[in-house]
C-alpha positions in Angstrom: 19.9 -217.3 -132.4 23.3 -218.1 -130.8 23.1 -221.1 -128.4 24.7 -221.6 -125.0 25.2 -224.2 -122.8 25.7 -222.6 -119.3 27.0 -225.7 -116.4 26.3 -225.1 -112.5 25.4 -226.9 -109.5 23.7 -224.1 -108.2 20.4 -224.0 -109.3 19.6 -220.4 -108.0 23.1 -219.6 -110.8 22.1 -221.6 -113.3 18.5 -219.7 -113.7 19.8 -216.8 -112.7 22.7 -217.1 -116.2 19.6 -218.1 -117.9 17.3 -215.6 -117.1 20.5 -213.4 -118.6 21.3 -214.5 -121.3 17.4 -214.9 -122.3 17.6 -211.2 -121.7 20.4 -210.4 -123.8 19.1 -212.7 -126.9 20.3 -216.0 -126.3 18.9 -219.6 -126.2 20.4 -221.3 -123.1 20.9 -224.9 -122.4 21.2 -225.7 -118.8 23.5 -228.8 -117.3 23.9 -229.1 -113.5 26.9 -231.3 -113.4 29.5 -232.4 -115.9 28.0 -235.1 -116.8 24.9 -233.4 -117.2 26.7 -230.9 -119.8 28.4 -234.0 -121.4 25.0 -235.7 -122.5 24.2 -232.0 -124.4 26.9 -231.7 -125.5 27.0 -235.7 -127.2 23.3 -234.4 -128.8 24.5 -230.4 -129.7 27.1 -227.9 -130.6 26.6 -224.6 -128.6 28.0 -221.6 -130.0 29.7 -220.8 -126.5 30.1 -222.5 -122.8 29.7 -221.2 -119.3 31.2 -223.5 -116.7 31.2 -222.8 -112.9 34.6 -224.0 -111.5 33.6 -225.5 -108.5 31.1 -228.6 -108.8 30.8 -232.2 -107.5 32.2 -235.2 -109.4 34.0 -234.0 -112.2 34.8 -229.6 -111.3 34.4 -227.4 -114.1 38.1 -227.1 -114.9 38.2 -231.0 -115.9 34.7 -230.0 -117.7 36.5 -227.7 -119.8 39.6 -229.8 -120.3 37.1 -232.2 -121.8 35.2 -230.1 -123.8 38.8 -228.9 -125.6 39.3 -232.6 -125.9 36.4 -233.3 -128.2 36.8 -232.2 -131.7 33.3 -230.6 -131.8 33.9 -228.6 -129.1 37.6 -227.9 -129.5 37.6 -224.2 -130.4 34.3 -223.6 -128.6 34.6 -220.7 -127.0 34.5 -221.5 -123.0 34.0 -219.2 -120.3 34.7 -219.9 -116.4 32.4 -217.9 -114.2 33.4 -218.6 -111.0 32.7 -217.3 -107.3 37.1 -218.2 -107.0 38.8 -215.2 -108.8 42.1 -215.8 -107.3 45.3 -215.8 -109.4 45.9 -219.6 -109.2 41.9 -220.1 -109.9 42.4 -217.8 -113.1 45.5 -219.7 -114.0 44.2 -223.6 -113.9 41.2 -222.6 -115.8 42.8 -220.9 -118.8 45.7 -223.4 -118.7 42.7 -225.9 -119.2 41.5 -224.4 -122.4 38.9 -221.4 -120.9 39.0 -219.0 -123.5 38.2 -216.4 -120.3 37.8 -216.8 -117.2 34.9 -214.0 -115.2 34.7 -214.0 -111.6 30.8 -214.3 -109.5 29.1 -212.4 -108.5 28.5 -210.9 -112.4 25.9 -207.9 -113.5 23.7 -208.4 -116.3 25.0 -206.2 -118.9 29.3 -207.0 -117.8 27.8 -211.0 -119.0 26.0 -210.3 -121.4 29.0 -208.0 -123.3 31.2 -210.7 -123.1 29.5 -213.5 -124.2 28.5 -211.3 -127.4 32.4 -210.0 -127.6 33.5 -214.0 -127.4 31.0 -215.0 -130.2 32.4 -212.1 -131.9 35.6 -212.7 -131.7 34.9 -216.5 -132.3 33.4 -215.4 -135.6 36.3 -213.4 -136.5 38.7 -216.5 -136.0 36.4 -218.8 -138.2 36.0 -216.6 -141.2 
């Protein structure tokens, strides 16, 4: 069972993600801050990363830019789901590293077919 690590300060998102991606086959690990998502990430490797954009203390784009930074996670793949779909949102989180970058609110099904197409895709890279 593929793992992911899903980051927000929104506890209504974060269960919400979970409650997804349960759905759709996954185990999920739940931070609600970066630092949070750091101490999982110093005891496991997830097989993909959800980060919201917009936290306090360190914001999800720094997250990410730490998470590329750390040779376990370096080619993790790392998706920003974030309630700010603008251009220049889009833009700072894929120059940080994101691998894609989803604006909130998200359906079910539109989440769950791109986490599965990342970890596919991931999988295809790797072999």
């Amino acid at each position: 069972m593929k793992r992911i690590l899903v980051v927000d300060d929104e506890i209504g998102a974060l269960t919400l993600i979970g409650i997804m991606l349960e759905r759709g086959g996954f185990e999920v690990l739940k931070a609600k801050n970066a630092d949070a998502a750091l101490s999982v990430l110093d005891q496991e490797t997830p097989d993909l990363i959800i980060l919201d954009v917009m936290m306090p203390g360190m914001d999800g784009i720094e997250l990410c830019r730490t998470v590329r930074g750390r040779p376990e996670t370096e080619s993790t793949p790392v998706l920003i789901l974030s309630a700010r779909g603008d251009a220049e949102s889009v833009m700072r989180g894929m120059d940080a590293g994101a691998s894609d970058y989803l604006p909130k609110p998200i359906l079910h099904h539109d989440l769950v077919a791109k986490v599965r197409k990342m970890l596919d895709m991931n999988a295809a890279l790797e072999a």
